[in-house]
N, C-alpha and C positions, 0 to 999 in steps of 0.2 A: 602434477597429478599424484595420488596416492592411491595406491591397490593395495587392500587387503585381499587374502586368498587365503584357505586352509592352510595353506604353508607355511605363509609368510606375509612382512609388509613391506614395499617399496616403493620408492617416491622417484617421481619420474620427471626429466626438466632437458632443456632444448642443453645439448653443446653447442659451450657458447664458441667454438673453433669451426663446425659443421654442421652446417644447417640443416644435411642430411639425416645428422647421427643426433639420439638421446641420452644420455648418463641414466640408467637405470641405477640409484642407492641404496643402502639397507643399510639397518644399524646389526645386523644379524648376520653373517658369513651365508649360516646353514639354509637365510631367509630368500635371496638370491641365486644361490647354486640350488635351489627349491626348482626355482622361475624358471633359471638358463645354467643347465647342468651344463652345458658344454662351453660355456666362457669361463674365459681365464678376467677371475675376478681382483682388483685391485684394493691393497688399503692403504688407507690417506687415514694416520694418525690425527693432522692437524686440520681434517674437512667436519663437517655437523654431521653429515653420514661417513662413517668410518669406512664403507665398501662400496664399490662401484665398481661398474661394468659398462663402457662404450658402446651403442648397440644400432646400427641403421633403424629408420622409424616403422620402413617396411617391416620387420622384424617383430619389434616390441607390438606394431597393431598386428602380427598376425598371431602375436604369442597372448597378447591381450582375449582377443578371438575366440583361444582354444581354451582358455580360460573359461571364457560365458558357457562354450560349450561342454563344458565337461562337471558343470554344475548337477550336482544330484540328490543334494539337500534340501530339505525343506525350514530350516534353519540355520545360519552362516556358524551363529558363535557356536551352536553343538555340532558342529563341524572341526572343529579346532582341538587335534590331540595334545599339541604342547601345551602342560600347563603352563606357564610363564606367559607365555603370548598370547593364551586363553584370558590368563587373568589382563594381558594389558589391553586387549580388544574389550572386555567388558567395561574398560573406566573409560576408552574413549567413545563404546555405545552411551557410557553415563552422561558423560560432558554432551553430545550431540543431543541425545533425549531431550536436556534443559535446554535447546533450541526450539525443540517443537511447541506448533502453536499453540496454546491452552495450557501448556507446563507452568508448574511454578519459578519457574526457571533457575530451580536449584539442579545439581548433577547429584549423582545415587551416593556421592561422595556425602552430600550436607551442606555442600560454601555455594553461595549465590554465584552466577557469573559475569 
């Protein structure tokens, strides 16, 4: 699963050791300790996410939770202070847009998909 949040973004996937526990990722240090200020966050040079965080499920659905709750936007991406992560939310709103029904099914980029 993947969450974007003002924050940050983080992809989320079962460990595969504990059936209990999720690996919360991020390719972003600051995008994680955003999430879960209070884990001790891990980096794996040679992983596709360079940071992670082990986290029970109970956890991550209640941090998930606080998330929806604390929504007070009326638009996600003018929600987003970092430029950088602003800009990289808007190319993948592009790439998803050319999925929707009726699109020409190009992204805001210009390349078919």
């Amino acid at each position: 699963m993947w969450l974007f949040t003002s924050r940050g973004f983080v992809s989320v996937v079962q460990d595969r050791d504990n059936n209990d526990n999720l690996l919360v990722r991020a390719r972003v240090r600051d995008h994680l300790q955003a999430l879960l200020p209070q884990a001790i966050v891990t980096e794996t040079l040679d992983s596709d996410y360079r940071y992670r965080v082990n986290v029970k499920k109970k956890i991550v659905a209640k941090l998930f939770a606080d998330q929806v709750d604390a929504i007070c936007y009326p638009n996600f991406k003018d929600s987003i202070v970092d430029p950088d992560y602003h800009s990289a939310c808007l190319k993948v709103w592009g790439v998803m847009n050319g999925l929707q029904a009726g699109s020409d099914r190009k992204d805001w980029l210009g390349f078919a998909l």
